[in-house]
N, C-alpha and C positions, 0 to 999 in steps of 0.2 A: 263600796262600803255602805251600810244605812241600814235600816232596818226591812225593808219589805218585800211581798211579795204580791205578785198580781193578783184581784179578783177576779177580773174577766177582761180578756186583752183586746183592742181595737186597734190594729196597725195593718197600713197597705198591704192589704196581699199585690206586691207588687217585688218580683226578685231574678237577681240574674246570677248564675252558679258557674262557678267556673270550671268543677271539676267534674267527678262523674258522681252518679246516683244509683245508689242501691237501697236494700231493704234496711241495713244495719245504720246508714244515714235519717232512714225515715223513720225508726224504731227509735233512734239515738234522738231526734230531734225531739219526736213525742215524748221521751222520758227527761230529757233537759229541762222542756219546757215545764213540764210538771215540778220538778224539783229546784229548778231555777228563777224559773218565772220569768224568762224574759227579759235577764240580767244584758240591758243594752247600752248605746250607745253613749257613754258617760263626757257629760260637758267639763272644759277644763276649769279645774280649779273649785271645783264641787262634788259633790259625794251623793249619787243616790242610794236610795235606801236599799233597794235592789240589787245595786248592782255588783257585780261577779269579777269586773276585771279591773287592772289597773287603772288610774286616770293619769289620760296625756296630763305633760306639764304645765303649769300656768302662763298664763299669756298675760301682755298687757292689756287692763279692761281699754275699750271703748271709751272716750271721753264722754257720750251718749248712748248710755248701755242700753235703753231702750229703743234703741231704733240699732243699734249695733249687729250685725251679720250674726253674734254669736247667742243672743236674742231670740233672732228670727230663728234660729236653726232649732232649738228648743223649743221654739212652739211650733215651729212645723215636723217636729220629732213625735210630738205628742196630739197630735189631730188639729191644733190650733190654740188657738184662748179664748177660752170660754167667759163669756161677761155675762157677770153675775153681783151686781152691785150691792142688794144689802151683804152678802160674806163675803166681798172685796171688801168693803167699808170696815166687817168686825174685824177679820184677820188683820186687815193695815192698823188698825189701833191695838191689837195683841201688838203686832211688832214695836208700836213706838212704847208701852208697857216694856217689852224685852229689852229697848234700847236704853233705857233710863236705869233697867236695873242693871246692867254690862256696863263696867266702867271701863273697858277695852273698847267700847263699842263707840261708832262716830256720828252720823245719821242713821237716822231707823232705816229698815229693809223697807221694801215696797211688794206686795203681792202681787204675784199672775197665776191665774186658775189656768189649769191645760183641762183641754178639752176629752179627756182620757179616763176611763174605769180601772186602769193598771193602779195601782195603787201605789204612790212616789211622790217622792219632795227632793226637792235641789236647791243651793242655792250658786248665782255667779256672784262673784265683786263686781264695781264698788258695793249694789246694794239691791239685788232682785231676789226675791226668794218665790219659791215657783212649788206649787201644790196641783195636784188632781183631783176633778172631781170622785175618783175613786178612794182616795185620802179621807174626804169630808165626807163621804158617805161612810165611810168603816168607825171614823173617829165619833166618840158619845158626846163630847162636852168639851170644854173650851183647853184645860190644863192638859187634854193628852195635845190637841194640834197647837200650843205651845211650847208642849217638853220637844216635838217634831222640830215646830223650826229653830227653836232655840241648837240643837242638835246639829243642824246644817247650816247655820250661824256659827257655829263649834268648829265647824269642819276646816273654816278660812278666816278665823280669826288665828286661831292655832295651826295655820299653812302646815295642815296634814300635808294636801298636795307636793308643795314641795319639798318636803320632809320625803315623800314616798319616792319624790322623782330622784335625789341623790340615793336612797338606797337603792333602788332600780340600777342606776349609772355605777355605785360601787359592787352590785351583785355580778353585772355583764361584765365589768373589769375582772374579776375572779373567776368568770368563766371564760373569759376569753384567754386569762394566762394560762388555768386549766387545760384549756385545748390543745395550748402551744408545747406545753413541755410536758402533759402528761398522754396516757393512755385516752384512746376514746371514749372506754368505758369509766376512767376513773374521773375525766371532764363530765361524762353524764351523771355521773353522781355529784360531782360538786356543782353542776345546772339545779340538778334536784333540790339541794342542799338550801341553796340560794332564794329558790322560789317558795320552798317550804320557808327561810328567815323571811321571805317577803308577806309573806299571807299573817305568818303572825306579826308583824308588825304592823300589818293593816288592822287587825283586831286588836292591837290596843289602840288602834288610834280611836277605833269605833268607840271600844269600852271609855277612850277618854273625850270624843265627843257627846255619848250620855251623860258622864258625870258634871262636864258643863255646861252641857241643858238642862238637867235635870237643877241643879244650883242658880240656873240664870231665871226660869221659869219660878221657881219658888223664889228668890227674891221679889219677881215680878208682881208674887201675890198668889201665884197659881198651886192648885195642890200639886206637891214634889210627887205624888204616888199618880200622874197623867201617864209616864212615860212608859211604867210597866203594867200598865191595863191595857196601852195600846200595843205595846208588842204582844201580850197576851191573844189578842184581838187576831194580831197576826198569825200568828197559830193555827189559831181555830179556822182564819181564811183561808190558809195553805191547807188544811187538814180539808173541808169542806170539797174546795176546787179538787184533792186528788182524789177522795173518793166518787166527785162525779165523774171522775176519768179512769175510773177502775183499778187494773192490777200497780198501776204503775204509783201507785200513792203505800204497796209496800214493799219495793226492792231491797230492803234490808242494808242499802249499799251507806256509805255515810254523805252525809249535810254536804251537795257538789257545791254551794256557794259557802268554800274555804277562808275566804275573803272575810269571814268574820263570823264571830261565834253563834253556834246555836242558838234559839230563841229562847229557851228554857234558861240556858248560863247567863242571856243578857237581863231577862226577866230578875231573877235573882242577884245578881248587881245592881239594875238599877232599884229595886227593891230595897235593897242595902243602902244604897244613896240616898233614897229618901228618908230611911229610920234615921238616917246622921242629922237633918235636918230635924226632924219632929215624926209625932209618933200619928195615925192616919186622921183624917178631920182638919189636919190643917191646911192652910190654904183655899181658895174657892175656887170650883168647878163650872161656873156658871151653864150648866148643863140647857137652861129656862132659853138664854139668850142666842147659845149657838145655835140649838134645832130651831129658833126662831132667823136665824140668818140663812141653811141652806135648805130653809124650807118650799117647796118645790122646784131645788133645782134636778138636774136630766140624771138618771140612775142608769149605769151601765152603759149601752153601746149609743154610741149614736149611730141613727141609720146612713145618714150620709158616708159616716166613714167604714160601715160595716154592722152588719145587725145579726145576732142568731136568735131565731126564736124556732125552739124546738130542734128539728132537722134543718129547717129551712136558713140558710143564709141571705144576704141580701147586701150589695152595695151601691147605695145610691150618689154616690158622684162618680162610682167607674162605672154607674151604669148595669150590672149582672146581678144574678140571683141563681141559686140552685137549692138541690134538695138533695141530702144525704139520703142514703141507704138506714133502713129500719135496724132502732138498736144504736145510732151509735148517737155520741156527745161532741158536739165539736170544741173548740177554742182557736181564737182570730191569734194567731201567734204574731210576733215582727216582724218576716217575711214570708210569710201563708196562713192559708187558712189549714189545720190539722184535727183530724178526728181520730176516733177510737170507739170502738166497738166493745162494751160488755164482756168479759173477760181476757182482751186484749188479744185475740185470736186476727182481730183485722182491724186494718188501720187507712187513713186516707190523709193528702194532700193535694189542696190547691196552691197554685201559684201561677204564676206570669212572668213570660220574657218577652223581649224584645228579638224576633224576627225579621230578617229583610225579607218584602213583600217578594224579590226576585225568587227566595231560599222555596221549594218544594216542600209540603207539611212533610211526605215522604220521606223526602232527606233529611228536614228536622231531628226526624223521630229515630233515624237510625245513624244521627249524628256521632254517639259515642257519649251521648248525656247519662243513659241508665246503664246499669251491669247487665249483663245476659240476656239483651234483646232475641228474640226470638223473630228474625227477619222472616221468616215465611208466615208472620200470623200478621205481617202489615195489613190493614184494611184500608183503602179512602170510605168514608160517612158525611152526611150530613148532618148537624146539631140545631135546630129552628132555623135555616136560612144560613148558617158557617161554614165553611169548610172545616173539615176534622179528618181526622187518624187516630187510629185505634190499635194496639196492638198490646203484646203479651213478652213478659221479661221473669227469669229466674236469679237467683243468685242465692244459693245456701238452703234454708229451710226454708225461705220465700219466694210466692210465685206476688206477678202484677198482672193489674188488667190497667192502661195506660192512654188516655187520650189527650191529644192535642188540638185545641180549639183557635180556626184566628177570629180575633174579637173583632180587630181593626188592620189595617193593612201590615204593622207593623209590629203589632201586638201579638201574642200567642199564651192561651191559656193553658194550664197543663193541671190535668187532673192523674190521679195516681193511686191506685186502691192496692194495697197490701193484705195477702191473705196466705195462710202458711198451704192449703190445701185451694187450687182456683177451679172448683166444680162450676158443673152447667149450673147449677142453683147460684152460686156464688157470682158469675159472668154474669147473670139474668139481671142481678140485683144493681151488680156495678153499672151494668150498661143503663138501666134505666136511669140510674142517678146523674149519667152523663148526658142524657137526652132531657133531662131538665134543666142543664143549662142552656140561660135564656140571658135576651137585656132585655130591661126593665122600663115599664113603663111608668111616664109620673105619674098615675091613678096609684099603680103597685109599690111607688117608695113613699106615697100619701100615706098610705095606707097601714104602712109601719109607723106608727108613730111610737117617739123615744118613749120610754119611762122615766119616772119621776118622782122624788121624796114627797114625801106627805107628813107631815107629823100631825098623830093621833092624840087625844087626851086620855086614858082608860078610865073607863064609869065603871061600876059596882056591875060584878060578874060579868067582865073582861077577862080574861086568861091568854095568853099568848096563843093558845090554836085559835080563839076567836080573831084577832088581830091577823093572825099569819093567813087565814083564810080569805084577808080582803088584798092579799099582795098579788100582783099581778106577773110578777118572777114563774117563768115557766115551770123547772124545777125546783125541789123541795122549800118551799116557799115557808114553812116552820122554821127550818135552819137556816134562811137568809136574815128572816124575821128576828132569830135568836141571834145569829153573826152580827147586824148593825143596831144590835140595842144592848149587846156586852152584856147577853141573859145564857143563864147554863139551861139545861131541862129539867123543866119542874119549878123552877124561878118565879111565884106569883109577882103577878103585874101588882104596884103600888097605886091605889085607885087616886085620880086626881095627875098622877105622874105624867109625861110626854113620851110618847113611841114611835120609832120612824117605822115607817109602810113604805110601800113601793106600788102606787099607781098608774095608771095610762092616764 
């Protein structure tokens, strides 16, 4: 449940599959990721914004949630914690604001920045509430990343969670008598049944954790109209992300994260919720003080845990770097890296398993991992000094070009190019793209260094193309420029006003 969706995702390409691989899994993953964002691993007894599937049940906190296992698992979910003292300091004083106006509420929450451009907020009991640097960069001013945590503050004070976990337990009791005394197919429709009661019932939990942020945030002081500028905001981020990723931003298919409604139906609720309060103007936005708190912190990837800049990827604590084939856009998904190509004609994936050093690449490769290997195209190669395997797979209207690289003894890298038609042009391309993978040296992950906010002042004859031409964002760096300043096109800059930018 929550509200979000990734801007730009930074998680280990590091994954082990247990089943087998074909093209309608790597097509399938590509369009998930686009329409999902990367709805992952959900902490108990909290709600991200993001996320797509149930949440296990609650557990007892920690007496010391801060050093508590479930803690740590959260921040190494999300690249780590990022320390960032002045907007540790403003957000911790939003929450004790929050706390004061909640008279449900017992000690204020505590902030942890994650070290992540995904865009999400969580909170655990007793009292940690957990933001991304992708969060603070999307958000304009102080009343939206309140109405936020106020909202996942909502989520376990009002034990959504375990409210979801007895409907979960009483829907599997109905299908489980289903199975016993009905038909198979009439139990699979009462399965149906059940999971369609469960998804809307997560959406009103949603719709009723906004309306008690959005009320706990304006008591706070904050404008009650934060909560629907920043789902607005959302929008325009998912909208942004799919069309840098082509066809798949219009499959006409409906909203896969069922788990809770549309952005447009939540807009217009909490929209609603705020006119119950007062009419717009009220409350303060301290817009001055928060671009004054995440002012130069990291925008987007950190190179340590993964960097794209252009084609080129880059990760500097496992050490690699490659170079995509011309044309395409990547995205660091949860367990790979995935790209796509300009009208979605071809597609790519990296990732990594685990290998026994004994295990033959050869044998690897014709393990039974992809669909339609084509054994007589096995090749042995070399990739800068690695052992490698190279071969070639069909399965439906998709051909592969497929290699496996060992990194480390026990390591293996797998690279995976998707193309409906595998021409000698096509093969040429692929292969080169595999012959660039390399490890990296520390001059080469120096040499990436992160990006980073900036907030601008606009002087007289400023315009946003002047502004968006000093951002350093590879791709369309106008529309990044309009995305983190909650500007449409055409939106003159107010001279004197503050604009975030995106420098090195």
């Amino acid at each position: 449940m929550g509200f979000f969706v990734i801007i730009v995702s930074s998680r280990r390409p590091e994954t082990s599959f247990g089943g087998r691989f074909c093209a309608r899994m790597l097509l399938a993953a590509i369009t998930a990721l686009l329409l999902a964002a990367c709805a992952s691993m959900e902490p108990q007894d909290s709600t991200p914004f993001n996320a797509a599937a149930p949440l296990p049940p609650p557990r007892v906190p920690a007496v010391d949630e801060k050093t508590s296992a479930e803690h740590r698992r959260m921040i190494a979910l999300f690249d780590g914690e990022y320390k960032y003292p002045p907007a540790e300091a403003y957000l911790n004083d939003i929450l004790v604001k929050l706390a004061n106006a909640d008279e449900g509420a017992a000690e204020p929450y505590r902030v942890t920045i994650l070290n992540s451009p995904i865009v999400n907020a969580f909170a655990l009991p007793p009292g940690n509430v957990y933001v991304t640097r992708g969060l603070l960069a999307l958000a304009t001013d102080a009343s939206e990343v309140a109405a936020v945590m106020a909202h996942e503050i909502a989520h376990i004070t009002a034990k959504h969670a375990l409210q979801r976990e007895e409907e979960q337990k009483r829907a599997a009791v109905i299908s489980q008598a289903a199975s016993v005394i009905q038909s198979k197919q009439k139990s699979q429709e009462v399965e149906a049944l059940a999971q369609k009661t469960i998804a809307s019932f997560s959406r009103q939990q949603e719709l009723e954790a906004d309306q008690i942020g959005i009320r706990v945030s304006a008591k706070a002081g904050f404008d009650p109209y934060g909560a629907a500028r920043f789902l607005g905001a959302l929008g325009r981020s998912a909208a942004l992300r799919s069309s840098l990723m082509s066809q798949y931003a219009n499959t006409g298919k409906p909203d896969i994260l069922a788990t809770h409604p549309s952005t447009p139906d939540r807009v217009a609720q909490a929209i609603n919720a705020a006119r119950q309060i007062g009419a717009p103007g009220i409350g303060k936005t301290d817009r001055a003080p928060y671009l004054a708190a995440i002012d130069g912190m990291t925008f987007g990837d950190d190179p340590a845990e993964g960097a794209i800049r252009g084609r080129k990827f880059l990760h500097g604590r496992l050490g690699f770097a490659f170079l995509a084939p011309e044309g395409f856009v990547l995205e660091n998904a949860s367990q790979a890296l995935l790209g796509i190509k300009a009208g979605g004609a071809e597609a790519l994936r990296l990732d990594s398993v685990r290998v026994p050093q004994t295990t033959p690449l050869t044998a690897y490769i014709a393990s039974g991992w992809i669909d339609g290997l084509i054994a007589s195209s096995i090749e042995t190669a070399e990739v800068n000094g690695m052992p490698a395997v190279t071969a070639t797979a069909n399965a439906g209207e998709w051909n592969f070009l497929l290699a496996v690289i060992r990194f480390e003894p026990d390591r293996v890298y797998r690279l995976i190019f998707a193309t409906r038609v595998l021409t000698d042009e096509a093969k040429e391309r692929f292969r080169a793209s595999i012959d660039s993978f390399h490890r990296v040296s520390a001059d080469e992950v120096k040499a990436v260094r992160p990006l980073r906010l900036a907030i601008s002042v606009a002087k007289p004859g400023d315009t946003a193309d002047t502004l968006a031409a000093r951002m350093a964002v590879p791709e369309r760096p106008l529309d990044y420029f309009l995305l983190i300043n909650d500007l449409a096109r055409g939106d003159p800059l107010q001279r004197g006003e503050r604009y975030k930018i995106v420098v090195e």
